[in-house]
VOTI-949510 format. One line per 8 residues: number of its first residue (from 1); their letters; for each residue x, y, z of N, C-alpha, C. Coordinates in Angstrom, 1 decimal. Layout:
N
NUM = a = X Y Z X Y Z X Y Z | ...
//
This chain:
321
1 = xxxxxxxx = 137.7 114.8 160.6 138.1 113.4 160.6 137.7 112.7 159.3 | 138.5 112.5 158.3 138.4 112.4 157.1 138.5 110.8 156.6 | 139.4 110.5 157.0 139.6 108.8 156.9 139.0 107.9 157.5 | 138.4 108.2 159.5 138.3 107.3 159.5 136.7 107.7 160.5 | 135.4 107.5 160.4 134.1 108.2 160.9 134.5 107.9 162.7 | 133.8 108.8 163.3 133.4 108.5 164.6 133.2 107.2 165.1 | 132.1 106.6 164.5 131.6 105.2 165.0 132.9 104.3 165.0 | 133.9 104.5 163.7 134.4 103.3 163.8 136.2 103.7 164.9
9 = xxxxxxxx = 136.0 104.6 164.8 137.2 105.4 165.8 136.9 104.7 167.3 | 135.6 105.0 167.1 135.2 104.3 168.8 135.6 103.0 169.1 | 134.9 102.4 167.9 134.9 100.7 167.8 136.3 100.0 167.8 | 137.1 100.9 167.1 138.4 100.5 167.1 139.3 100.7 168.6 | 139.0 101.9 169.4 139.4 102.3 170.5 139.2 101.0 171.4 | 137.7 100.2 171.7 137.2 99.9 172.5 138.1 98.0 172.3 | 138.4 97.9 170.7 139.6 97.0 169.8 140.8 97.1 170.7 | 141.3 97.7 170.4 142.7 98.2 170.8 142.8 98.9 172.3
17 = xxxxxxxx = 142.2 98.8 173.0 141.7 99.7 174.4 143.4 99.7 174.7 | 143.5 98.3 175.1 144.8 97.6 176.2 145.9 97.9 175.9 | 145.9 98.0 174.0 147.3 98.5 173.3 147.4 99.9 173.7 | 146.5 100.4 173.4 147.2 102.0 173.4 147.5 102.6 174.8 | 146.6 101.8 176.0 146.7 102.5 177.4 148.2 101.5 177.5 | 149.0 100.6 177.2 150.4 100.4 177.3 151.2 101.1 176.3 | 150.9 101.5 174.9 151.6 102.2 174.4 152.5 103.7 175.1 | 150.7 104.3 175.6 150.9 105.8 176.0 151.4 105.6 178.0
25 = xxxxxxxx = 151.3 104.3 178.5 152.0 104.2 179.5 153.7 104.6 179.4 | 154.2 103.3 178.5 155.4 103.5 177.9 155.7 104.9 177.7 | 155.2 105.8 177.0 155.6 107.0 176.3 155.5 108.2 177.5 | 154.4 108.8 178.1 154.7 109.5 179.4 154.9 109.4 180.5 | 155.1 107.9 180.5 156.5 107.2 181.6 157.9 107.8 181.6 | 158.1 107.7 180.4 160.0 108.3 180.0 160.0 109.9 180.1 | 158.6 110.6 179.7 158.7 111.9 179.7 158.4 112.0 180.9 | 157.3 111.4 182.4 157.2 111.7 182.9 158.7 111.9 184.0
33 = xxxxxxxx = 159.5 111.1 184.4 160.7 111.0 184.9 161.5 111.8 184.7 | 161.5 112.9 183.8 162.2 113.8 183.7 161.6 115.3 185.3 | 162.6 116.1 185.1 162.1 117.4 186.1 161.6 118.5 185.1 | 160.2 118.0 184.6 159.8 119.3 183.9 159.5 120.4 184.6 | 159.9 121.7 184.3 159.4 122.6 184.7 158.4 123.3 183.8 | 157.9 124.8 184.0 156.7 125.6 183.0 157.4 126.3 181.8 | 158.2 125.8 181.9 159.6 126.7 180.6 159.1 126.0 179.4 | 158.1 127.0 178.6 158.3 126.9 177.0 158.9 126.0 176.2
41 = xxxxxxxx = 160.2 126.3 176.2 161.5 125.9 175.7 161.6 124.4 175.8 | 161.7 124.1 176.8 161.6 122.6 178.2 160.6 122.0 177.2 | 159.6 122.4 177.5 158.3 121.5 177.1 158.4 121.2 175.5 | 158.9 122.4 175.0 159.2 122.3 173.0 159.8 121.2 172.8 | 160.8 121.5 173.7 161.7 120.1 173.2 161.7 119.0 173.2 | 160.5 118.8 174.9 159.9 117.1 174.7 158.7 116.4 173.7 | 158.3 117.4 173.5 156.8 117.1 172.4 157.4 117.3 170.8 | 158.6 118.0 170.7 158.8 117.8 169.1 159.8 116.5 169.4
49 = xxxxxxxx = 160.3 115.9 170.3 161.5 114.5 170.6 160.5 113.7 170.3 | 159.0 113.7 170.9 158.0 112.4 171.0 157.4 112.6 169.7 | 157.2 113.9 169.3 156.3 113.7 168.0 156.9 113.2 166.8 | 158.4 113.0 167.0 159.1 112.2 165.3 158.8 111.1 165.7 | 158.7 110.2 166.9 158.5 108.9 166.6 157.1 108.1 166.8 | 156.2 109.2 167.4 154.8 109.2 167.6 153.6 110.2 167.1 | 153.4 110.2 166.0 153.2 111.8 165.4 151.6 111.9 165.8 | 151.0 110.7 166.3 149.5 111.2 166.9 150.2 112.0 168.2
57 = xxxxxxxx = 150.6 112.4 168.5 150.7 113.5 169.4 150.6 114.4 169.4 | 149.4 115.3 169.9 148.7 116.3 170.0 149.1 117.5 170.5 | 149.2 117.4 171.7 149.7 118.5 172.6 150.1 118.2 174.0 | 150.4 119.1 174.7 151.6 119.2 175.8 151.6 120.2 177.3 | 151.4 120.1 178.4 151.0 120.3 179.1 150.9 120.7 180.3 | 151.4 121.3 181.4 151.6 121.1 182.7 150.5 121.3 184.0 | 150.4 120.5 184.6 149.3 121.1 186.0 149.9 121.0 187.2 | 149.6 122.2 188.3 150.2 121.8 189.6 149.2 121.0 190.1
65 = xxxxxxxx = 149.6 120.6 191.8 148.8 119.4 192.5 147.3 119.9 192.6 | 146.8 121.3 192.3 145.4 121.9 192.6 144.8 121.2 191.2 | 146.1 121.3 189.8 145.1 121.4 188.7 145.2 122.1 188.0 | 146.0 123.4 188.4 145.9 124.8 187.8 146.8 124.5 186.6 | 146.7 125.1 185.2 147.4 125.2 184.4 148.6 126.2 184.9 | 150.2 125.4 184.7 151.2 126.2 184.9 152.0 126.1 183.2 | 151.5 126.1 182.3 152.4 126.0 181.3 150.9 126.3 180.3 | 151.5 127.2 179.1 151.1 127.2 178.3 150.8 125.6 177.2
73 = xxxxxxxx = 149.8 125.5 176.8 149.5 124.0 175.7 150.2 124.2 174.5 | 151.1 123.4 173.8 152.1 123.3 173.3 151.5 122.1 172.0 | 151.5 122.8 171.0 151.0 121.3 169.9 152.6 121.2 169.3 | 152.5 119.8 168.4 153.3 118.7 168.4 154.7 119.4 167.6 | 154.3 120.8 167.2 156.2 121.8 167.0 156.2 122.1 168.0 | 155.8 122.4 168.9 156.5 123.2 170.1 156.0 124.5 170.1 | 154.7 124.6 169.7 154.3 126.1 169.1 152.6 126.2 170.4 | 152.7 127.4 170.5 151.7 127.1 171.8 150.4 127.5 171.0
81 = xxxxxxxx = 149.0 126.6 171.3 148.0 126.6 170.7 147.1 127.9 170.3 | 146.8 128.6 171.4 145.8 129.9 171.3 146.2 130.5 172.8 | 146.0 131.9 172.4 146.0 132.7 173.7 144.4 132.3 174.6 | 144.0 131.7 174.1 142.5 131.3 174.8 142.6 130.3 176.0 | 144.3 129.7 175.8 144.5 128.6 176.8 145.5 128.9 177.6 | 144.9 130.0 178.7 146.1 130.6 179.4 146.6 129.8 180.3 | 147.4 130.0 181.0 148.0 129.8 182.3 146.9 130.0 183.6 | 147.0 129.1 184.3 146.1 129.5 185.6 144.7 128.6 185.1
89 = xxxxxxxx = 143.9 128.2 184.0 142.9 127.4 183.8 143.0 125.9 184.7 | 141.2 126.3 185.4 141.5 125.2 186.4 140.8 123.8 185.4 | 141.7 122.8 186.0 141.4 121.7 185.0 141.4 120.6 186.3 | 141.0 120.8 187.6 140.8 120.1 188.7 139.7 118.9 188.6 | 138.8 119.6 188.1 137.3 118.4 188.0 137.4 117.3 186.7 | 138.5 117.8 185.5 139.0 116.6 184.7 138.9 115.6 185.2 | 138.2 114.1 184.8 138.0 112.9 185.1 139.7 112.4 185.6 | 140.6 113.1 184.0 141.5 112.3 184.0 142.8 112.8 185.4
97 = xxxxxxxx = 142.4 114.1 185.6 143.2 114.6 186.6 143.2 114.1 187.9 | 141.6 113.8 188.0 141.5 113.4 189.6 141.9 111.8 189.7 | 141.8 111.4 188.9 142.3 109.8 188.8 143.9 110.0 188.8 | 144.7 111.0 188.0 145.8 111.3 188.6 146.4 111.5 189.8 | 145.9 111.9 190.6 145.7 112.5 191.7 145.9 111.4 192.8 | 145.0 110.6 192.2 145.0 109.3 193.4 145.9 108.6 193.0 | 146.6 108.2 192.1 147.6 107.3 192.1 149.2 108.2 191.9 | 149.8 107.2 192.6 151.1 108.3 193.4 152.1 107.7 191.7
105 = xxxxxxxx = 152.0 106.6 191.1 153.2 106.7 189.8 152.7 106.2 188.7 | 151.2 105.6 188.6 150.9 104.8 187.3 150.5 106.1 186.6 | 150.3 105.7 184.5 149.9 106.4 184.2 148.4 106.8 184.1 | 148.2 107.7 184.2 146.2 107.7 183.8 146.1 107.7 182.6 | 144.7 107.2 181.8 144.7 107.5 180.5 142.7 107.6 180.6 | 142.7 109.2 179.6 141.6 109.3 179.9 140.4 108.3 178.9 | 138.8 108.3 178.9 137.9 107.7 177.9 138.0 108.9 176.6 | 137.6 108.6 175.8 137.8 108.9 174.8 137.0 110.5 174.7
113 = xxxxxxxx = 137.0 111.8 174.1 136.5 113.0 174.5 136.6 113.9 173.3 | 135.6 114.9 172.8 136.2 115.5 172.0 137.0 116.5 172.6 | 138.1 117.1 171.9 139.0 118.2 172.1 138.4 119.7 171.7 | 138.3 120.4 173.0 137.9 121.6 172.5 139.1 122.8 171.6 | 140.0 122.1 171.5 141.8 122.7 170.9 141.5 122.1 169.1 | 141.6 120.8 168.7 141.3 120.0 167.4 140.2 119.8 167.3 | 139.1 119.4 167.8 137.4 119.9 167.5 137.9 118.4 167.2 | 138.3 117.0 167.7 138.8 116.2 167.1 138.6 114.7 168.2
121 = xxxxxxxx = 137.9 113.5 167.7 138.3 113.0 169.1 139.4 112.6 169.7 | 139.3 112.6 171.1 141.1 112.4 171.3 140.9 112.2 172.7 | 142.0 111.4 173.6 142.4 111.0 175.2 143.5 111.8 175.2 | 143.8 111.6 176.8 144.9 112.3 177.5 145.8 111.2 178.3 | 146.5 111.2 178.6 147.4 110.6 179.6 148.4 111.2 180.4 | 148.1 111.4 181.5 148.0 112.0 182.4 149.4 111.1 183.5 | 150.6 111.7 184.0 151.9 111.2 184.5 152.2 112.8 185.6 | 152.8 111.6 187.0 153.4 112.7 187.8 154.9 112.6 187.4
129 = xxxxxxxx = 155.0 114.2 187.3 156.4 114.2 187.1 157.2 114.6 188.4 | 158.5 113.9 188.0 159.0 114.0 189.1 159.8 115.6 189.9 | 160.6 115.5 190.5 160.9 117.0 191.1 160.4 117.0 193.0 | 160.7 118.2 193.4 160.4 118.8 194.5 158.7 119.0 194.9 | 158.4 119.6 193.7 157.2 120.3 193.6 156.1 118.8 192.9 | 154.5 119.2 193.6 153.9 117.5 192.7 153.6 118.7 191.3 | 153.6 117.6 190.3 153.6 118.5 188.7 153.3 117.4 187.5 | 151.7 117.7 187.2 151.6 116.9 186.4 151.9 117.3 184.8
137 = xxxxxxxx = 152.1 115.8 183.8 152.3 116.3 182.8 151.0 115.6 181.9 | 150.3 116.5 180.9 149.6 115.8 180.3 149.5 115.6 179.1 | 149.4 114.8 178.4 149.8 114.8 177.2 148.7 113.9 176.2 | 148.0 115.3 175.2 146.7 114.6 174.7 146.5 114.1 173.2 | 146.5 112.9 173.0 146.4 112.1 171.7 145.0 112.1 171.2 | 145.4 112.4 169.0 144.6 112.1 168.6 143.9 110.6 168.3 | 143.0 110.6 168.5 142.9 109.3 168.7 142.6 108.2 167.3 | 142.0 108.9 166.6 142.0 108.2 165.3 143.9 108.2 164.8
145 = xxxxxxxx = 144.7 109.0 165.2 146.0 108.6 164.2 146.5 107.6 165.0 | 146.3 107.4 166.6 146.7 106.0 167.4 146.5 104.8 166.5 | 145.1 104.9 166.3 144.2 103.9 165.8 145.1 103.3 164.7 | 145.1 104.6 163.9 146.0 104.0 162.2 147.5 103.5 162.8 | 148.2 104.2 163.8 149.6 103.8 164.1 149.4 102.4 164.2 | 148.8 102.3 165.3 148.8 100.6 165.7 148.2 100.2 164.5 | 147.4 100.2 164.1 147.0 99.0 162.8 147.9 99.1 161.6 | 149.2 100.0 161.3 150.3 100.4 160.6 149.7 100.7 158.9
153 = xxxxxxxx = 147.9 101.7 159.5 147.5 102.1 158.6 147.4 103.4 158.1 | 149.1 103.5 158.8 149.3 105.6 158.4 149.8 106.3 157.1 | 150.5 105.1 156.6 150.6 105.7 155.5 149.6 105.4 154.3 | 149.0 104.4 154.3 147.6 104.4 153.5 146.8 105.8 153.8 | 146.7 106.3 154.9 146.5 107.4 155.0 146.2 108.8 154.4 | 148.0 108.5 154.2 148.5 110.0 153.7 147.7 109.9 152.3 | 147.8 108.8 151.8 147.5 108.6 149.7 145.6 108.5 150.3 | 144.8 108.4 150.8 143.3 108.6 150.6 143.4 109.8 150.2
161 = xxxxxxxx = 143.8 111.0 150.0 143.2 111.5 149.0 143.7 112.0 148.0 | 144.4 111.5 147.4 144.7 111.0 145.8 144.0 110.1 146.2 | 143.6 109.2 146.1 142.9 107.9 145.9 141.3 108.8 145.6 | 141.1 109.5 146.5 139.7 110.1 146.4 139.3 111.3 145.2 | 140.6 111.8 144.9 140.4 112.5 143.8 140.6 111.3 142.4 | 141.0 110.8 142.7 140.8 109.9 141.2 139.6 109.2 141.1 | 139.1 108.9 142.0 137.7 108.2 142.2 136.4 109.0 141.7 | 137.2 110.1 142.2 136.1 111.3 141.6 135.8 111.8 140.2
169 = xxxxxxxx = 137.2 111.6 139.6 137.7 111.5 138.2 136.8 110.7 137.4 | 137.2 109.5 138.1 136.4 108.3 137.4 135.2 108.3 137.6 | 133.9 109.0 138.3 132.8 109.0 138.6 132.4 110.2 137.7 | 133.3 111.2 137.6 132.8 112.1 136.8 132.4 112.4 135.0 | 133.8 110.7 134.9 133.6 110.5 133.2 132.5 109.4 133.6 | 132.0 108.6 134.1 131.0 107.7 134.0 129.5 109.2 133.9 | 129.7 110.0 134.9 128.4 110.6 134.7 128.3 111.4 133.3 | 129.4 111.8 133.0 129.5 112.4 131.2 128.9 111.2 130.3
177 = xxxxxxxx = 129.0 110.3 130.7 128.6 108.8 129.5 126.9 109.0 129.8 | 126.4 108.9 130.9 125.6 108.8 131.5 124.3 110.5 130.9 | 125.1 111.2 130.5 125.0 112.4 130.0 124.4 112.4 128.5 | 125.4 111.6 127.8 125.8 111.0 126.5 124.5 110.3 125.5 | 124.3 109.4 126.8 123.3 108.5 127.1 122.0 109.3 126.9 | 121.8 110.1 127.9 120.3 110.4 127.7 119.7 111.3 127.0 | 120.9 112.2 126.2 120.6 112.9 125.2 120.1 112.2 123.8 | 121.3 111.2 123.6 120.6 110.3 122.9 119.2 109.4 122.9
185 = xxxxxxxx = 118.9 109.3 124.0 118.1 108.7 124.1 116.7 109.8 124.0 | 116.7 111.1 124.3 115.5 112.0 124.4 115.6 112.5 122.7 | 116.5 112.2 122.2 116.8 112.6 120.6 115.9 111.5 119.9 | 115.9 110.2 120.3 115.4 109.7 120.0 113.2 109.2 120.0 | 113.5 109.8 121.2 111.9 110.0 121.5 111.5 111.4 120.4 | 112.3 112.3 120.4 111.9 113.6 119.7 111.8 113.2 118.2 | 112.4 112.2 117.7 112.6 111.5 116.3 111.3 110.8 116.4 | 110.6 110.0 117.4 109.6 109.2 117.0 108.1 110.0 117.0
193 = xxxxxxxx = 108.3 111.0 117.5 106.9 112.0 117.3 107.0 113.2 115.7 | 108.4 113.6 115.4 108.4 114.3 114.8 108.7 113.8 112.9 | 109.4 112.8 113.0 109.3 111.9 111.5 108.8 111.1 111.2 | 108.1 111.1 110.2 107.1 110.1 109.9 108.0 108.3 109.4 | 108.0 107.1 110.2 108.8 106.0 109.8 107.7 105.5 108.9 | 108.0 105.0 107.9 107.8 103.9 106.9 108.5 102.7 107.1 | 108.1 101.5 107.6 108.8 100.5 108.1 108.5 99.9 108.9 | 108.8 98.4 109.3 108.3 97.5 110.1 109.1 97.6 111.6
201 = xxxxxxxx = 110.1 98.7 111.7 111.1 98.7 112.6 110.5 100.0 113.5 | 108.9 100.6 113.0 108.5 101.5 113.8 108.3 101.1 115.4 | 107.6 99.9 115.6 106.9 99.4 116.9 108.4 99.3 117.8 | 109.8 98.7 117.1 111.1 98.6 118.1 111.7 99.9 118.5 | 110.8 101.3 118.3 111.8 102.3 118.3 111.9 102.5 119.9 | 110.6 102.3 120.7 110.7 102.3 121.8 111.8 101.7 122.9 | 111.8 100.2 122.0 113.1 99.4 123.0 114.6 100.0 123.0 | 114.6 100.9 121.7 115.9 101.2 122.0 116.3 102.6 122.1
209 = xxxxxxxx = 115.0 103.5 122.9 115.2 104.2 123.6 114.9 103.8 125.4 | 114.3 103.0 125.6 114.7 101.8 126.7 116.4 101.9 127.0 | 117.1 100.9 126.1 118.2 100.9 126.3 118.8 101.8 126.3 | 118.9 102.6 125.9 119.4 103.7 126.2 119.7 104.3 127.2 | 118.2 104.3 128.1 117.9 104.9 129.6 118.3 103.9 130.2 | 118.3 102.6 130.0 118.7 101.6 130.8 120.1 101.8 131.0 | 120.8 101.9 130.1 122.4 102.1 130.1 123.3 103.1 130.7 | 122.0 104.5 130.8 121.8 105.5 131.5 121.8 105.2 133.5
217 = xxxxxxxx = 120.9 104.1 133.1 120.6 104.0 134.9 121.7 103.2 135.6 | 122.3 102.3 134.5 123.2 101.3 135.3 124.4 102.2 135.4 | 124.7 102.9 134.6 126.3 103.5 134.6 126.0 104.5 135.7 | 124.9 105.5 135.9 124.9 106.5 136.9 124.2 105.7 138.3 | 123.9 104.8 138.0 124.6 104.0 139.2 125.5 103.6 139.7 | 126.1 103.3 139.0 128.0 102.6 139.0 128.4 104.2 139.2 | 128.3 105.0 139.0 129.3 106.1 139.4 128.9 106.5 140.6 | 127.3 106.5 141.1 126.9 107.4 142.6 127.4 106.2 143.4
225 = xxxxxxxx = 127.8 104.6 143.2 127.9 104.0 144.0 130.0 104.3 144.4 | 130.4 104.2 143.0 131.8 105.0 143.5 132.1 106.1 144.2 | 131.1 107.2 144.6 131.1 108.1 144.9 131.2 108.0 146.2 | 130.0 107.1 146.4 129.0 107.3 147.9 130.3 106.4 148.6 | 130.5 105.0 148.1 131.3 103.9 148.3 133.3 104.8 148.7 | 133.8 105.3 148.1 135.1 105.6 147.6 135.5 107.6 147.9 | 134.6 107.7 148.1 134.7 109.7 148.2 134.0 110.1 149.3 | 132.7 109.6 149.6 131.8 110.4 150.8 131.8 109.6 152.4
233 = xxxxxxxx = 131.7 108.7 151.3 131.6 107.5 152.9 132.8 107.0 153.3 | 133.2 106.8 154.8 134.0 105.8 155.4 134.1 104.6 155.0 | 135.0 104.2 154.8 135.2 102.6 154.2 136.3 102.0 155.1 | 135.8 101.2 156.2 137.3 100.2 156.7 137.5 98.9 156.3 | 138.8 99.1 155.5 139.1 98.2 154.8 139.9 96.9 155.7 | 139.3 97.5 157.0 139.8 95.5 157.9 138.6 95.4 158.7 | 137.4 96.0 157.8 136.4 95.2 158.5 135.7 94.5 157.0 | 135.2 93.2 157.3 134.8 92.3 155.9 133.4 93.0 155.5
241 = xxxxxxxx = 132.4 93.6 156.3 131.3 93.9 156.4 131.6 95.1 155.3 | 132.7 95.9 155.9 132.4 97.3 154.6 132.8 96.9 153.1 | 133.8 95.8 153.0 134.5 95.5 151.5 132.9 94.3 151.3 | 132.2 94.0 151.9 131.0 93.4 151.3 130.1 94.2 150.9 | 129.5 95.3 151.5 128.7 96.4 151.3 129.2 96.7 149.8 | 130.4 97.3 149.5 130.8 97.6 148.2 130.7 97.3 147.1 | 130.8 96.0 147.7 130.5 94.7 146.3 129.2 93.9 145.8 | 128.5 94.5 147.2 127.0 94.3 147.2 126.1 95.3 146.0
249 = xxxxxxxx = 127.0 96.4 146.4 126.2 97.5 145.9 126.6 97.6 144.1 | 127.7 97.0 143.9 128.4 97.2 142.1 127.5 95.9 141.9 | 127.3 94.4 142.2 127.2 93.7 141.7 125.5 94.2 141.5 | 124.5 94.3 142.5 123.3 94.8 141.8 122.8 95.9 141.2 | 123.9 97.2 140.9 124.0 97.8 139.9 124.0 96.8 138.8 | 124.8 96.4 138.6 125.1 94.8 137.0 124.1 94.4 137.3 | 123.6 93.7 138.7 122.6 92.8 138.0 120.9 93.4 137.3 | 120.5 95.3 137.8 119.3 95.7 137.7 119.4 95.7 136.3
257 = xxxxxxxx = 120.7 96.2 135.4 120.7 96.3 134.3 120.9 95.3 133.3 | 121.6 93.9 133.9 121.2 92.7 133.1 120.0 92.6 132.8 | 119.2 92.7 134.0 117.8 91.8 133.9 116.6 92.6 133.2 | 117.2 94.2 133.1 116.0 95.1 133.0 117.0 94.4 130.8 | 117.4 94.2 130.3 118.6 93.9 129.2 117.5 93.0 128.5 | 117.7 91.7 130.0 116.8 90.1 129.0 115.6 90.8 128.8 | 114.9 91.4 129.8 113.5 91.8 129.8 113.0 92.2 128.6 | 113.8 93.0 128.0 113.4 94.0 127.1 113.9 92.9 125.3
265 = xxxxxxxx = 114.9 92.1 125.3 115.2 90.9 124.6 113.7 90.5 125.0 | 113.4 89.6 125.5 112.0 89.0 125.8 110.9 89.6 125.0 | 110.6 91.3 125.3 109.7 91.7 124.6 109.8 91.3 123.2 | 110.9 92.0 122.9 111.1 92.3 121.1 111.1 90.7 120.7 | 111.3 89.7 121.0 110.7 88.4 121.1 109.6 88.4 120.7 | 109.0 88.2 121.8 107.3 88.7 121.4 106.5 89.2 120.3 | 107.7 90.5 120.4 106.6 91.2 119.3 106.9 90.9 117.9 | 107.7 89.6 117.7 108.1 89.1 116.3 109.7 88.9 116.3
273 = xxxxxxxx = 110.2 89.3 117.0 112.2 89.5 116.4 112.2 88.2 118.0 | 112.3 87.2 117.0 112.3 85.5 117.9 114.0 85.5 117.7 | 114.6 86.0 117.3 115.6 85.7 117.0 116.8 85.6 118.3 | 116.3 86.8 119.2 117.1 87.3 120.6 116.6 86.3 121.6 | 115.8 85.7 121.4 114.7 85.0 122.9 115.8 84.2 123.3 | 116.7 83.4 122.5 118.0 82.5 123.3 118.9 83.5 123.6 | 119.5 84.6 123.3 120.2 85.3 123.8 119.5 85.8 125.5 | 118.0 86.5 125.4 117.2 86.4 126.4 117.5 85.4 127.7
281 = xxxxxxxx = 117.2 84.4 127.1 117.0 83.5 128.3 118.7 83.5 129.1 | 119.4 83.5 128.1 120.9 83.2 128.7 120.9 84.4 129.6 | 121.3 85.7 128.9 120.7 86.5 130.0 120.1 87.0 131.3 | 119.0 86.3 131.5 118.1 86.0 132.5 118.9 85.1 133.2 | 119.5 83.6 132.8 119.9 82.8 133.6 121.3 83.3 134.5 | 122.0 84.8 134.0 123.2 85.3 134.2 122.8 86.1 134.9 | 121.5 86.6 135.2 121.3 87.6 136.5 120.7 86.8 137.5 | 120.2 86.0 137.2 119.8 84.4 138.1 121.2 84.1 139.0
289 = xxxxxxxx = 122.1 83.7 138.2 123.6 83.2 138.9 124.5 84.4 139.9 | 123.8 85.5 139.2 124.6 87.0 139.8 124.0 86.7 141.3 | 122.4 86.7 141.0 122.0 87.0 141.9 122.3 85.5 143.4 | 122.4 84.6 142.7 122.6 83.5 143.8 123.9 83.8 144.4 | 124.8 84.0 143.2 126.2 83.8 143.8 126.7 85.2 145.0 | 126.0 86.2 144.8 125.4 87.5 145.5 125.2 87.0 146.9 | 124.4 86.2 147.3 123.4 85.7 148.3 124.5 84.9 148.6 | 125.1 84.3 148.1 125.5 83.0 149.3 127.2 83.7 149.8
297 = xxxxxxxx = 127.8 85.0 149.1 128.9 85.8 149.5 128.5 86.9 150.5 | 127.0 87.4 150.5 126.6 87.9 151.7 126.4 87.2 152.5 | 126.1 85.7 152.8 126.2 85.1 154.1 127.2 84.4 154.6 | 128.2 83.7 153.7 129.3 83.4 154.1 130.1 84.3 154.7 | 130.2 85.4 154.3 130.5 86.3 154.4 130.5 87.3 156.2 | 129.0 87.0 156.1 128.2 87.8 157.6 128.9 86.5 158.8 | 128.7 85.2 158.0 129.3 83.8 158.9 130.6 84.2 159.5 | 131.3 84.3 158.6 133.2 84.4 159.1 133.5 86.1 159.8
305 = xxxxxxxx = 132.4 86.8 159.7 132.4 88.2 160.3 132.3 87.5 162.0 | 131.0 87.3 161.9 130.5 86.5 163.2 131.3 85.5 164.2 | 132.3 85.2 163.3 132.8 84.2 163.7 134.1 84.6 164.3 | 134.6 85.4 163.9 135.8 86.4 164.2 135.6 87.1 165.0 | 134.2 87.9 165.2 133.7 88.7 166.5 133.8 87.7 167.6 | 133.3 86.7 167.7 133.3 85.7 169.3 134.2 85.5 169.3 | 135.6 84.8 168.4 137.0 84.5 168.9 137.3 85.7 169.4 | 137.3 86.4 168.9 137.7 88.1 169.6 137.4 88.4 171.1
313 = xxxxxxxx = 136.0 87.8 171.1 135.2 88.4 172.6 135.6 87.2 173.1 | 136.0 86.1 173.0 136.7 85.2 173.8 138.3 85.4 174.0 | 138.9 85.4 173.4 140.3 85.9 173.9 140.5 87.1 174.9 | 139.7 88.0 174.4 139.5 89.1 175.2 139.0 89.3 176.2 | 138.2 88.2 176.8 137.6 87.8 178.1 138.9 87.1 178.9 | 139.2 86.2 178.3 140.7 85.4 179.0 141.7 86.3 179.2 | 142.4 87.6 178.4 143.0 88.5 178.5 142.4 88.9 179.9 | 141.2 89.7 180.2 141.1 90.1 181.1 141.0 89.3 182.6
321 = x = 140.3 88.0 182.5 140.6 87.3 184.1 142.2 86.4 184.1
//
């Protein structure tokens, strides 16, 4: 599950609960009304009909009134899963069967479960088909591609990784700079032990192997945060909380390296070179502004989150009585 983590698969399920148990009503409604029988063939041809227009569709199914598997599991070509999922597996104590069971035409739809077939989380929805014989049909969705269907976030999808390999690209010439950086910068410590300076510019050699590391720290910052932010970690980009995290995390990269910038302006101040102390202060006053304007975009921010969650849990309460 690459796009989108567990947690927020849930979160979004528990979102969209009402959408998808009417979506997948609709859908093994039409298939259920048909006279399926255990024929291969039969079953091929309903799960590759439903999967061009619903491609979270997983797999495909049949149980008699006991439960017993009468049909081999069928994923979304028509191709049957593993010999491991024979015919005759009793699937009677399934949550979602026995709730089948008791109702004579609605659909069932199960809670959310990992798949022991996709190692993936995913529900079932569960329909009596019609015929002579009672015969259910079940039919099990991934549940994270529901998620993306309904939010019509499937084809952003497909491009996450191109998007992730360029991110990687770009994190990987930031850590070469970052490389660049601290060679220079141990070149320079190795120069102040081993040459003798004649000059008033001896006491500044330190600050600008400072800078150096410092420029070192901000940029391999800025890249582990692309990394962690854009390659490793989940990012849902329709929740405000994750696109603030992101911007939380670039902006005090900028700001450690501003301030550690004036700091070191300040010294060389001090130690005689007056000349930088106005460039200093400005400095300072620009990680001062980072930092406020930081602070009042993480709380406005956490505000209109907050505020969106209770209209939510209010509508959603009236939805239900």
């Amino acid at each position: 599950m690459s796009e989108m983590s567990y947690i927020s698969v849930i979160e979004r399920y528990h979102d969209y609960e009402s959408a998808i148990r009417e979506l997948l009503a609709s859908i093994v409604s039409g298939v259920g009304d048909k006279d399926l029988t255990s024929e291969s063939s039969e079953l091929a041809d309903v799960i590759i009909s439903i999967s061009e227009h619903y491609p979270f569709v997983d797999h495909i199914y049949l149980l008699d009134e006991n439960g017993k598997q009468i049909s081999e599991i069928l994923d979304k070509h028509g191709k049957p899963v593993s010999k491991k999922y024979q015919l005759g597996n009793d699937r009677s104590q399934r949550p979602y069967f026995k709730k089948a069971k008791e109702q004579e035409y609605d659909v069932t739809v199960s809670k959310p479960y990992f798949s022991s077939i996709s190692r993936n989380l995913c529900i079932s929805a569960v329909a009596n088909c019609g015929g002579s014989e009672k015969t259910f049909i079940v039919v099990d969705i991934d549940l994270r591609e529901i998620i993306e269907f309904l939010m019509g976030d499937t084809l952003r999808g497909r491009f996450n990784p191109i998007f992730k390999v360029v991110y990687s690209l770009i994190a990987i010439g930031l850590f070469s700079i970052v490389g660049v950086l601290l060679f220079t910068a141990f070149s320079e410590i190795i120069k102040m032990f081993t040459e003798i300076n004649e000059g008033n510019d001896l006491y500044l050699k330190p600050f600008s192997v400072i800078i150096f590391l410092t420029l070192a720290l901000a940029i391999f910052d800025l890249g582990k945060t692309t990394i962690e932010e854009e390659v490793l970690m989940h990012k849902d980009i329709f929740r405000h909380s994750s696109t603030r995290r992101t911007i939380t995390r670039f902006i005090a990269a900028i700001l450690i390296a501003v301030s550690i910038e004036a700091l070191l302006l300040m010294f060389k101040s001090a130690l005689g070179n007056g000349e930088n102390i106005q460039a200093a202060v400005w400095m300072m006053f620009s990680a001062i502004g980072l930092l406020v304007g930081l602070g009042i975009y993480v709380y406005l921010g956490s505000r209109a989150e907050s505020h969106l969650k209770s209209m939510y849990s209010i509508s959603k309460d009236r939805e239900e009585s």
